[in-house]
Phi, psi and omega in degrees: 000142165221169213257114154182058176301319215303164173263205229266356198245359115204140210241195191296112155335296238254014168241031193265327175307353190284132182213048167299157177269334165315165169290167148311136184285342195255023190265163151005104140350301176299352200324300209299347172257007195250104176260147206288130156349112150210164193328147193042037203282339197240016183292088194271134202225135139250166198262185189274352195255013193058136193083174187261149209220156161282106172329132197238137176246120151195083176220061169296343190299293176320309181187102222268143181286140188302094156351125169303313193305317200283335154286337176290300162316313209261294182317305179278343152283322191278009153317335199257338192312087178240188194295165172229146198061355185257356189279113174266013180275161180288332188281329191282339173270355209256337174280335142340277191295331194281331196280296169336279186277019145309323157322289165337299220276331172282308163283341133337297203282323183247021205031079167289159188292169134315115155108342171307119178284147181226120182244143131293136167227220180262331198146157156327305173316329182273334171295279213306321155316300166303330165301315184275328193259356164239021167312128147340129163308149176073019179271138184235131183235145218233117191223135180298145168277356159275025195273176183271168218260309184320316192246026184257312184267343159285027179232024188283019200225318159317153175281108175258126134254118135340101154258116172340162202268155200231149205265342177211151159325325161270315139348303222275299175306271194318334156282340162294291181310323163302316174297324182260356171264357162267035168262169164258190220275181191117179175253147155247156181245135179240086182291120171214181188246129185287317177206123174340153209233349200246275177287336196068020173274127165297116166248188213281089202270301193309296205279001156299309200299337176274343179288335195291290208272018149276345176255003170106351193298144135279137176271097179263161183256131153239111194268007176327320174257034217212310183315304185298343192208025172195165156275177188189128208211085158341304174304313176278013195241293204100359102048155147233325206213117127310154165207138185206165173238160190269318169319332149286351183236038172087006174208088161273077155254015174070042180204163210215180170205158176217128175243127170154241156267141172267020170286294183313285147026267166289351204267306154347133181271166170330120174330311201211115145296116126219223205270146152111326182237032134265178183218334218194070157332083191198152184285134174283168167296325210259014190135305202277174178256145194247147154207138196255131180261211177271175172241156159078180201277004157338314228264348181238004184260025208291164160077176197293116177289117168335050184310334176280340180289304181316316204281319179319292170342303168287294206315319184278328175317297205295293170302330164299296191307306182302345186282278208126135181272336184279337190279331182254330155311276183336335199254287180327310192280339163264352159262354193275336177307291175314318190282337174276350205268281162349263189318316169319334182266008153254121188285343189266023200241129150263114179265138204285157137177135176302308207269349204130178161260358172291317192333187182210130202249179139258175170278082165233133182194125147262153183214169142255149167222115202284140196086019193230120138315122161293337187274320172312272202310317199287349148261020151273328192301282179339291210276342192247308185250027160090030208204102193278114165222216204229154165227149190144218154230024170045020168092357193237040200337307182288343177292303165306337175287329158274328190265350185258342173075025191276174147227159199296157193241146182301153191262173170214247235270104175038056181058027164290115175340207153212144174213158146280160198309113159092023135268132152341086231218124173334027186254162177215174174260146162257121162251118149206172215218170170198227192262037163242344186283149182260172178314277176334316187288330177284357174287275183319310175292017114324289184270353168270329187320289209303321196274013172289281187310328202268295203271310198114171159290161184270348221224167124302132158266146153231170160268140194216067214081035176082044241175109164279125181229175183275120174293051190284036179227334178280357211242322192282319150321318183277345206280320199268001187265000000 
């Protein structure tokens, strides 16, 4: 049976597998200068200073805008939407078949081994649990303290050890290899992250994964930020485990993936006891349940599987590959150029970073600007010009507590300090961007940094739950005296 509701923008599930890292043969020549169509690209916000301006999203980091392809696949698959795998209707196998080979379209997208398993989840964060709740007993596991909280706090029920945050990529290799020639016996796990969710520094994943398993170690990757703006190719990494969220990758349907070997796994009890991961029910004599559970990734799938999230998934896969992943580096790296090229020509903008200014990023770049509440400026950015970015400590406390030289502060708004409008505050600002940005926003965001830092906001702040907003009653006061 095959799926083919869809128009030329999405065509049969079973072409969603294609996952060269190449470009399209048939694309543009300008591609690497064209960013792909996605959801609000056209979108209008006003401002406080009046009239309306097109809303610049650059907070990808956080939660990257649907691809138009990836709405399009979704619109049109959902008239078709029936349950999966339990089903004898026609919509329900048809459904069936799209959520399987959306599994396919992922392990393609990330060229998985023979016998590697695609667990569909909730996000990275519920992969990286699920992952932690089938560690072998006596597994001791080994994490960077820059990691995002996701992939920092779930082995905390585990023998955890915390490496200091490492100043170069070789640092990075060499702490690791120390840490794992002091491990003791037993099996280990080595968490580590493809590109900073904080600096946008690419780290040395292969050569992490080999240090791991020269020392006996397993790797799981948390690509959340590494999936959306490079490839990730398991066989070529070295890898034993992904984890990505679909919502950094152009499809925020509320899925996620853990990709990888499936021994631990199977060996494991089910993430989530229900329907859907038992295969075998049945009552004992004295009262009790017998339950035999599924094999293969079922067995980590309980309850009704998000199937519009999976198909999103493959769908964002399938266009990015088809984009060419090299045509969007290329593009990315040339705005990141401009956008670093800018700050650098403000003495009051400091750019965080471990590695250097040499590393090689994704679009991800966190600053300071001295003499600024970072939650200020990022609603002065918002309310005058119209250019949405992230403020805070980004989910990544410790990290950010070394590159900021700090020490921690009562948290307020997802744990950014609370300050008032123009003190200075243990925070930081986040700008990123990916293959939907036009040019103009990064532009803008540039030339609103500079008319800040030189002229001040135009506007009144007040703090408001740990929060800068716009004072529009201090403002209406002042217009009027």
């Amino acid at each position: 049976m095959s799926f083919l509701p869809a128009s030329d923008s999405a065509s049969a599930p079973s072409a969603l597998s294609a996952a060269s890292a190449g470009p399209a043969s048939d694309a543009p020549a300008d591609a690497a200068c064209t960013p792909l169509p996605v959801l609000g690209r056209d979108v209008l916000v006003p401002l406080v200073t009046g009239g309306e301006v097109t809303y610049a999203a650059l907070d990808y980091a956080a939660s990257a805008p649907a691809l138009q392809r990836v709405w399009d696949d979704v619109a049109a698959y959902a008239p078709y939407y029936g349950s999966v795998h339990r089903g004898a209707g026609y919509l329900s196998q048809l459904s069936t078949e799209l959520f399987e080979q959306s599994r396919q379209a992922v392990a393609d997208f990330l060229n998985c081994r023979e016998g590697d398993q695609v667990v569909f989840t909730r996000a990275t964060t519920d992969s990286l649990n699920l992952l932690a709740s089938a560690l072998p007993e006596g597994t001791h596991v080994y994490v960077f303290e820059t990691e995002h909280h996701a992939s920092l706090l779930p082995w905390r029920a585990r023998e955890t050890t915390y490496l200091d945050a490492p100043r170069s990529p070789e640092q990075a290799v060499a702490t690791l290899e120390e840490a794992l020639h002091q491990a003791p016996k037993g099996p280990k796990l080595v968490c580590v992250t493809g590109a900073s969710n904080v600096t946008g520094e690419i780290w040395p994943v292969r050569r992490l994964a080999e240090a791991a398993h020269r020392h006996g170690a397993r790797i799981v990757l948390d690509a959340a930020q590494l999936a959306p703006h490079h490839p990730v190719d398991l066989r070529e990494l070295g890898v034993d485990w992904v984890a990505f969220s679909g919502h950094k990758l152009y499809a925020p349907f509320g899925a996620g993936v853990l990709a990888g070997r499936a021994d631990w796994l199977q060996r494991a009890e089910p993430y989530l006891a229900g329907g859907g991961a038992s295969r075998k029910v049945a009552r004992r004599a004295d009262g009790g349940v017998d339950v035999e559970w599924q094999a293969g990734p079922a067995r980590h799938e309980a309850g009704s599987p998000n199937v519009i999230g999976a198909y999103s998934i493959a769908s964002a896969c399938r266009a990015l590959t088809e984009a060419g992943f090299d045509r969007l580096v290329a593009r990315e790296r040339e705005l990141l150029g401009r956008l670093t090229a800018g700050l650098a020509e403000v003495p009051e903008v400091r750019v965080l970073s471990l590695f250097g200014d040499d590393a090689d990023r994704v679009g991800v770049l966190s600053f300071v600007v001295d003499g600024w509440n970072s939650s200020h400026f990022a609603a002065a950015l918002s309310a005058e010009y119209g250019i949405g970015v992230r403020d805070g400590l980004f989910c990544a406390h410790p990290l950010l507590r070394t590159l900021l030289g700090g020490e921690d502060d009562e948290p307020g708004e997802c744990g950014a300090p609370e300050a008032a409008p123009g003190e200075r505050s243990l925070n930081a600002i986040r700008v990123s961007f990916g293959a939907g940005t036009p040019d103009e926003h990064v532009e803008r965001f540039v030339r609103a940094v500079r008319e800040l830092v030189a002229d001040g906001a135009r506007w009144s702040y007040r703090t408001e739950d740990g929060r800068c907003v716009p004072d529009r009653d201090a403002q209406s006061a002042a217009s009027t005296a």
